[in-house]
C-alpha positions as CSV (number, residue, x, y, z in Angstrom):
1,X,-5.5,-33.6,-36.7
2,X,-4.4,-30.4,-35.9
3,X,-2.0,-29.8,-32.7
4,X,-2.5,-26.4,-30.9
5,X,-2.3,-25.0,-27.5
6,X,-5.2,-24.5,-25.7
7,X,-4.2,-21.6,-23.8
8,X,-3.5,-19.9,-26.9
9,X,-6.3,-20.8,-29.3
10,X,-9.6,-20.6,-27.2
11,X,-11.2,-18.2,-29.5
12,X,-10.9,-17.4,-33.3
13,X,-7.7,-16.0,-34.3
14,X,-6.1,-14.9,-37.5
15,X,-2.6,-16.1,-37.8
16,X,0.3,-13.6,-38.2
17,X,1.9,-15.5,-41.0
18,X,2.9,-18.8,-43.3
19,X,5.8,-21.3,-42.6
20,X,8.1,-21.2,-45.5
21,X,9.6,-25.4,-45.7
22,X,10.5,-27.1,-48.3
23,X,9.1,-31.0,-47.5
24,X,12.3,-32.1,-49.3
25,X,14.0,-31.0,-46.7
26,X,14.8,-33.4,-43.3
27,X,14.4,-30.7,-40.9
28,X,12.2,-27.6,-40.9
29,X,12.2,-24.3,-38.9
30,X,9.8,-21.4,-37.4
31,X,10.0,-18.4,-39.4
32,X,10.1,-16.3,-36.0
33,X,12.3,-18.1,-34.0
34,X,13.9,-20.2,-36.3
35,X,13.7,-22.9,-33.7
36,X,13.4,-26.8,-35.3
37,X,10.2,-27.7,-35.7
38,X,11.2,-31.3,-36.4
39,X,12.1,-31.8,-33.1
40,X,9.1,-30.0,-31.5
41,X,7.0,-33.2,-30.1
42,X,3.8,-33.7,-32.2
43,X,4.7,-32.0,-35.2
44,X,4.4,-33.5,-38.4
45,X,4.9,-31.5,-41.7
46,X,1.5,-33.0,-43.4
47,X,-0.1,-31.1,-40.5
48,X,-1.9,-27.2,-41.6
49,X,-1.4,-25.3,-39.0
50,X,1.2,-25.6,-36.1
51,X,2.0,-23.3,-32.7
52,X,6.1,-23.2,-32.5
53,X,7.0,-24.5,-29.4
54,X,9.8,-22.2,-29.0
55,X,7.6,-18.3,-29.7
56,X,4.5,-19.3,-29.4
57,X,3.8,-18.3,-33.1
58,X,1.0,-20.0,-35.0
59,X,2.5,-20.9,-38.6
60,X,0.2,-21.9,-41.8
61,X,1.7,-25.0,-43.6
62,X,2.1,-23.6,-47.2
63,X,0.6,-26.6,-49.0
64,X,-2.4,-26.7,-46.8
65,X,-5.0,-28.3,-48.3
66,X,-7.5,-25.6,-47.2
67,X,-6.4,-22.4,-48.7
68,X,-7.7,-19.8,-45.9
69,X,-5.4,-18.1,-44.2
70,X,-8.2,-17.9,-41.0
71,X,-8.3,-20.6,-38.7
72,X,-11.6,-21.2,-36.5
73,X,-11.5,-23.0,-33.5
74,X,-14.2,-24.0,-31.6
75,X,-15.0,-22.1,-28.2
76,X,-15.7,-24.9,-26.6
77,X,-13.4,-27.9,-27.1
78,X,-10.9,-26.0,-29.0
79,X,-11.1,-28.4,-32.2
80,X,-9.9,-26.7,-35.6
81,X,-13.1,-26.2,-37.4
82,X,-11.3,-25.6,-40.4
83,X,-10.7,-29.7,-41.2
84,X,-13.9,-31.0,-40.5
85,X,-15.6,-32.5,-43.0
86,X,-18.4,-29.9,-44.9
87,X,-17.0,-27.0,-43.0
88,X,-17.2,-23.5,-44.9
89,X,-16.3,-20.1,-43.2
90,X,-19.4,-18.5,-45.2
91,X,-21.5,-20.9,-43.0
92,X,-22.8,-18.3,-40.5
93,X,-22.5,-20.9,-37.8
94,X,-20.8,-24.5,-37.7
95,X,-21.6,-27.2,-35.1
96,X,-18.3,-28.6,-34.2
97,X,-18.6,-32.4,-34.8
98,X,-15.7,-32.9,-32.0
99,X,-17.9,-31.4,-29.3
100,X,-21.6,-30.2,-30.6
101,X,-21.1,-26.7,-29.9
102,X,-22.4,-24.5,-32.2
103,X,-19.7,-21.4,-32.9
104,X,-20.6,-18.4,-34.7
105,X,-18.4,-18.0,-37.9
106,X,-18.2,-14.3,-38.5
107,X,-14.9,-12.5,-40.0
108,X,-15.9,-9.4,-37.9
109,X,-15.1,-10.9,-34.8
110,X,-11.2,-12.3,-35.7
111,X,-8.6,-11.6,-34.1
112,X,-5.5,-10.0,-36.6
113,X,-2.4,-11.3,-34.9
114,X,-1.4,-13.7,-32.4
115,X,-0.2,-10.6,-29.9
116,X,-4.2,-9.1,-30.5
117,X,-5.1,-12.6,-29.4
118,X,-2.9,-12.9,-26.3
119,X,-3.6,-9.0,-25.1
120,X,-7.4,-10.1,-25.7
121,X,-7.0,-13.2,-23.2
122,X,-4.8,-11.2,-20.3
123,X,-7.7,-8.6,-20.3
124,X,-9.1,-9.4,-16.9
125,X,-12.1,-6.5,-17.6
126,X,-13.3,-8.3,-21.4
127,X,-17.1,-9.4,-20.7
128,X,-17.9,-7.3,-17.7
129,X,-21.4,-5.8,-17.2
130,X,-21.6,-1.8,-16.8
131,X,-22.6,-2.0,-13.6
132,X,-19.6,-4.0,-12.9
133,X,-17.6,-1.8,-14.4
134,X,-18.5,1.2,-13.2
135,X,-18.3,-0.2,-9.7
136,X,-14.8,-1.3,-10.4
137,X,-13.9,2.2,-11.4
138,X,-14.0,3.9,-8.1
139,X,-11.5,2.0,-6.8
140,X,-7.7,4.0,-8.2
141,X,-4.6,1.5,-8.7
142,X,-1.9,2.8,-6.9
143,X,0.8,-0.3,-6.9
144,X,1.4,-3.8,-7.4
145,X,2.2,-5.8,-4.6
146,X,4.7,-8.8,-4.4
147,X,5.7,-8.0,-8.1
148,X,2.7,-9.3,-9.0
149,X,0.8,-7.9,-12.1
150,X,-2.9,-9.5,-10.9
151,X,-2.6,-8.3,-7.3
152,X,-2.7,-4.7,-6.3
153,X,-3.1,-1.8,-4.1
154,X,-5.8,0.5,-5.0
155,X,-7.6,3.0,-3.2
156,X,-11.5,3.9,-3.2
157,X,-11.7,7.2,-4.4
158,X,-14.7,8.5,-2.2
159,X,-13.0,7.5,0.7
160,X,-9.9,7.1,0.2
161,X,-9.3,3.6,1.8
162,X,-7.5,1.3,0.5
163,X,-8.1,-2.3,-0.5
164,X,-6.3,-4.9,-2.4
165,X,-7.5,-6.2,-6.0
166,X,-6.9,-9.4,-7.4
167,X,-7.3,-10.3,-11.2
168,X,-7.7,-14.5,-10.2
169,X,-7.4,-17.1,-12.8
170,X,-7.5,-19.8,-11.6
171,X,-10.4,-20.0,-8.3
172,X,-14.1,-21.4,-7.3
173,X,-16.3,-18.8,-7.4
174,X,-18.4,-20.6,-4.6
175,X,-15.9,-20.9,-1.9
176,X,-15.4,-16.5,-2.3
177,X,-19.6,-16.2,-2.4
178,X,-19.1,-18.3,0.7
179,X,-16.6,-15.7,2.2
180,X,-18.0,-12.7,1.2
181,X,-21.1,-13.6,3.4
182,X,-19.3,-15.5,5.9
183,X,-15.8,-14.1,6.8
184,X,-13.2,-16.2,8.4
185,X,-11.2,-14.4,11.5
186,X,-7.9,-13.6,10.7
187,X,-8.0,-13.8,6.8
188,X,-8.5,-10.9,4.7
189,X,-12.3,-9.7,4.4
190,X,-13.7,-9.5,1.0
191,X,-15.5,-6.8,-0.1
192,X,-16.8,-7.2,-3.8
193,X,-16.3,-10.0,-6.8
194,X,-17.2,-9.3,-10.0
195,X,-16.5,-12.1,-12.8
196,X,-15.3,-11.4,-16.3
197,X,-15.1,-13.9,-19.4
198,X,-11.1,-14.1,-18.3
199,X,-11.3,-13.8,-14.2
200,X,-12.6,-13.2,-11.5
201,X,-11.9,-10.1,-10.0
202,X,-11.9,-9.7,-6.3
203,X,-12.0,-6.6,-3.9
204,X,-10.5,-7.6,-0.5
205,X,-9.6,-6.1,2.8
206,X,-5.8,-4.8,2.8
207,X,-3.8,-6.3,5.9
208,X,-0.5,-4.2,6.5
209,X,2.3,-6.5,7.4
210,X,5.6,-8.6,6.9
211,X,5.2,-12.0,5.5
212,X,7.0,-14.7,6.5
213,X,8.6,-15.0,3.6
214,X,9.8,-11.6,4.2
215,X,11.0,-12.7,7.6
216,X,12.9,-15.4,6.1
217,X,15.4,-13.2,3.5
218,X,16.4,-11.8,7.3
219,X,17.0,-15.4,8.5
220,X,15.3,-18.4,10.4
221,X,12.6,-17.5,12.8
222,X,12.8,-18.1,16.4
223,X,11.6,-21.2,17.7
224,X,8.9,-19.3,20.1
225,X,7.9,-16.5,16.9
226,X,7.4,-19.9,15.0
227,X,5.5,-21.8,17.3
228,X,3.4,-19.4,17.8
229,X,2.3,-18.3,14.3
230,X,1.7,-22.1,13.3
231,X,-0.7,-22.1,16.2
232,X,-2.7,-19.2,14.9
233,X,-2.6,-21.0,12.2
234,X,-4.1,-23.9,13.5
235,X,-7.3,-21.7,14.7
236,X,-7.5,-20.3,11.6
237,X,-7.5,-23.5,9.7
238,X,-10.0,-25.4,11.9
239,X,-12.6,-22.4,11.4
240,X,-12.1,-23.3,7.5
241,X,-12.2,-27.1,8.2
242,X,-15.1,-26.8,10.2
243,X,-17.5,-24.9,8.5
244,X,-20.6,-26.4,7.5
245,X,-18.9,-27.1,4.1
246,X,-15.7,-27.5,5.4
247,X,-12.9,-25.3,3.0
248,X,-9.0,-27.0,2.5
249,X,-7.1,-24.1,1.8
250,X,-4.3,-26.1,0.0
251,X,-1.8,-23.2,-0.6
252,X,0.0,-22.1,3.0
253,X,3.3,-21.2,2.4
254,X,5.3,-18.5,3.4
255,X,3.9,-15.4,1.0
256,X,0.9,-16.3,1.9
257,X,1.0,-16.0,5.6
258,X,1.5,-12.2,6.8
259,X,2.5,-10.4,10.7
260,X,0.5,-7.4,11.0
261,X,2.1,-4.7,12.8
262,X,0.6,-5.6,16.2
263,X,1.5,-9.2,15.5
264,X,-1.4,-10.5,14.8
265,X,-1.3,-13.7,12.0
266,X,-3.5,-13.6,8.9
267,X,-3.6,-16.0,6.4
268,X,-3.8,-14.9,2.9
269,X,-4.6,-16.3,-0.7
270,X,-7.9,-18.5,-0.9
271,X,-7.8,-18.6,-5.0
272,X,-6.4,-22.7,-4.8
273,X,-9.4,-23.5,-2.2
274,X,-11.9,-25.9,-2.5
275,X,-14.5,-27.8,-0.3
276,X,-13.9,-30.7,1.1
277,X,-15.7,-33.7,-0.4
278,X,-15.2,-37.2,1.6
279,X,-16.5,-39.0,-0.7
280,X,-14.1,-37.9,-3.4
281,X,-11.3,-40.0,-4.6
282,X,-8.6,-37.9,-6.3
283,X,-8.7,-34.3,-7.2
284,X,-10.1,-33.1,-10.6
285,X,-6.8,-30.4,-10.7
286,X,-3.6,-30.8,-8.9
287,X,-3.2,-27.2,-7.9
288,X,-0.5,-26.3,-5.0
289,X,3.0,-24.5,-4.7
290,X,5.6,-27.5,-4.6
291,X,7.1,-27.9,-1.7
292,X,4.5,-26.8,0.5
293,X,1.4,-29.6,-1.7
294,X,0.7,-32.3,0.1
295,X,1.4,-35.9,-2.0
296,X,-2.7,-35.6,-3.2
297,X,-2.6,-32.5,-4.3
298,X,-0.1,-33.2,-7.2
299,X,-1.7,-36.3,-8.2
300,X,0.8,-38.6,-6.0
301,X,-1.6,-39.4,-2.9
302,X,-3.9,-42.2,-2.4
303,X,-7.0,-39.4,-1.9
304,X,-8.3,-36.6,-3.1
305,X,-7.2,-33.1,-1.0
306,X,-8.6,-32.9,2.5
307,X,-8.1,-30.8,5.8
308,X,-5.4,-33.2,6.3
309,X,-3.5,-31.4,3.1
310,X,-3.7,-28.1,5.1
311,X,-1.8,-30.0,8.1
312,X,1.5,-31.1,5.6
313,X,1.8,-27.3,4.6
314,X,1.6,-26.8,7.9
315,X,4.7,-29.2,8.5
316,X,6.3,-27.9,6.3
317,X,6.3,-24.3,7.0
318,X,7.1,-24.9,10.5
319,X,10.0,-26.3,9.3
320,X,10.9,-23.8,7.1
321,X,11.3,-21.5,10.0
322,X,13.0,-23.4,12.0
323,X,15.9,-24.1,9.2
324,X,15.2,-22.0,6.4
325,X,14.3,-25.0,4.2
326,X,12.3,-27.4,3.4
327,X,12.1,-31.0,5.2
328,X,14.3,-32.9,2.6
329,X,17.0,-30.4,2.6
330,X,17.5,-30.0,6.0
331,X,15.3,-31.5,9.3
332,X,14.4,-29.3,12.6
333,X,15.7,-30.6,15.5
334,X,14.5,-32.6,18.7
335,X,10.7,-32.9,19.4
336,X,9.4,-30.0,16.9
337,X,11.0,-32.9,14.1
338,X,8.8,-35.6,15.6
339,X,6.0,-33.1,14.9
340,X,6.8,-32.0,11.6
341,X,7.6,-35.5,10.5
342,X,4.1,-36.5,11.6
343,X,2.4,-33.4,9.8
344,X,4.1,-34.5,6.5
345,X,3.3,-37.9,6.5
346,X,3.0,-39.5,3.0
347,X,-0.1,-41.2,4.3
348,X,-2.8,-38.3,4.9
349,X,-4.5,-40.1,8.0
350,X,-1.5,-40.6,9.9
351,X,-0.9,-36.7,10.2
352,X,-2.8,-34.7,12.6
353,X,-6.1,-32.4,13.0
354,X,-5.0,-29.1,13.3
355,X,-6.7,-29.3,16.4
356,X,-4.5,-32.3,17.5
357,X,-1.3,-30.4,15.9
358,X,-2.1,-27.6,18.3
359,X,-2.5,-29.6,21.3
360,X,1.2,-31.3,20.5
361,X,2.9,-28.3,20.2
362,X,1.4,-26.6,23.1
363,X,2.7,-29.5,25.1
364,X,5.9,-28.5,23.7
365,X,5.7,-25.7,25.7
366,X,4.7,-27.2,29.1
């Protein structure tokens, strides 16, 4: 069986070049890296091809059985064509007998090197209609934001307004159709999507601002600045959690929750979202920032993500604020700790609504 990475060897690749080893020998080494592949977990010297663990680099072994120095891999289930039984390159096509797919086998459409390959799969435009694209091209990248190569600030070109463009990898394209016909107040509007083979690409209002995580490499927040933006938050949440389909937005942390000049609170990032789905029982991908994930959203709960997730982020942040870190480091103080403590329950239906969080912490203030 062969062992390879999937995020590497989706497609058809050609490798860059053969593993010298000598069997005889009780430990064997990449060619690039000249890390051990012996103690790389899975290998195994009778195997034909191998992705180092330490580069990245797919090696040939030189007494494979198979002679070609191509390896095919089924688009679908990612299955080395190459060892299945009848399989011939000069086939035209080959239905893998992992998955049933039937790949096209055609030398014109190889890649030559690993780094071809990789370029290839980081191209968020591959796939794109002309329409698309040409749409796309009005809008003139100015910078990245955060440090972040998949967001940026670009600028429509006919009117010179700006927006913010996000390559996403990982998302539901449903819950953005959603939002693009039915904005939520006080998150960013989006204007376009347009989906490639590699992302989806997403055209959104830009909201000027400081994040809170911004705010916190100047120090703790205020209790009454913190209260306050975790109540916003609450409205904003419960107009997600009560839609018709209601949406968890699983990811609030502090980067994603930004202070616009006039102090108004938007809440940012919907590319971790999903719907809520009572029914369901555990999540089909733990997705989440640690630290901020709630138990069931990293596969330790006893349910599957819910509005109740939203609410321990929630907890969390607040604390966050109040100390600078997170719960188990160091605890707020007083009542805002009885809060918290209830927010980040290990149990999802002993924390609150975010309608009944907001009602205890403006009683707080009473």
């Amino acid at each position: 069986m062969i062992v390879s990475l999937k995020e590497l060897f989706s497609k058809k690749i050609r490798p860059c070049d053969h593993k010298e080893s000598d069997r005889s020998e009780p430990y064997e080494y990449c060619t690039f890296c000249e890390a051990n592949l012996t103690m790389q977990k899975g290998y195994d010297s009778s195997l034909p091809y191998w992705i180092c663990r330490g580069c990245g680099k797919m090696l040939i072994n030189p007494e494979n059985p198979d002679d070609s120095d191509i390896v095919w891999i089924c688009d679908e289930c990612e299955e080395c064509l190459n060892i299945q039984p009848g399989f011939s390159q000069n086939c035209g096509e080959w239905k893998c007998t992992r998955c049933g797919f039937v790949n096209k086998i055609d030398e014109s459409e190889l890649y030559t090197s690993d780094d071809e390959y990789r370029a290839d799969l980081k191209n968020p435009y591959k796939g794109l209609s002309d329409s698309d694209a040409l749409e796309l091209s009005m809008y003139e990248e100015t910078e990245r934001l955060q440090g972040r190569e998949d967001v940026i600030l670009v600028r429509e070109k006919a009117s010179g307004e700006r927006f913010v463009k996000k390559n996403l990898a990982t998302y539901d394209k449903s819950v953005y159709e959603y939002l693009l016909e039915h904005p939520v107040l006080h998150m960013p509007r989006i204007i376009a999507l347009y989906e490639s083979n590699n992302s989806l690409i997403l055209i959104e209002e830009y909201i000027q601002g400081t994040t809170i995580a911004e705010m916190l490499d100047e120090g703790v927040i205020g209790t009454d600045t913190a209260l306050r933006i975790v109540k916003d938050l609450c409205l904003i949440l419960e107009e997600l959690h009560n839609r018709p389909k209601p949406i968890v937005h699983r990811d609030v942390k502090p980067s994603n929750v930004i202070i616009s000049p006039d102090g108004e609170v938007y809440l940012l990032d919907m590319n971790v979202a999903k719907w809520y789905q009572p029914e369901q029982k555990d999540d089909t991908r733990y997705l989440g920032t640690e630290g901020f994930a709630a138990p069931e959203q990293v596969g330790y709960g006893f349910c599957a993500s819910s509005p109740k997730s939203d609410v321990y982020a929630l907890g969390v942040l607040l604390n966050v604020m109040l100390t600078g870190c997170l719960p188990k480091e160091k605890k707020a103080e007083g009542a805002l700790w009885d809060i918290i403590e209830r927010c980040i329950s290990l149990e999802a239906d002993k924390r609150y609504t975010v309608r009944k969080l907001l009602t205890a912490l403006e009683a707080l203030e009473r």
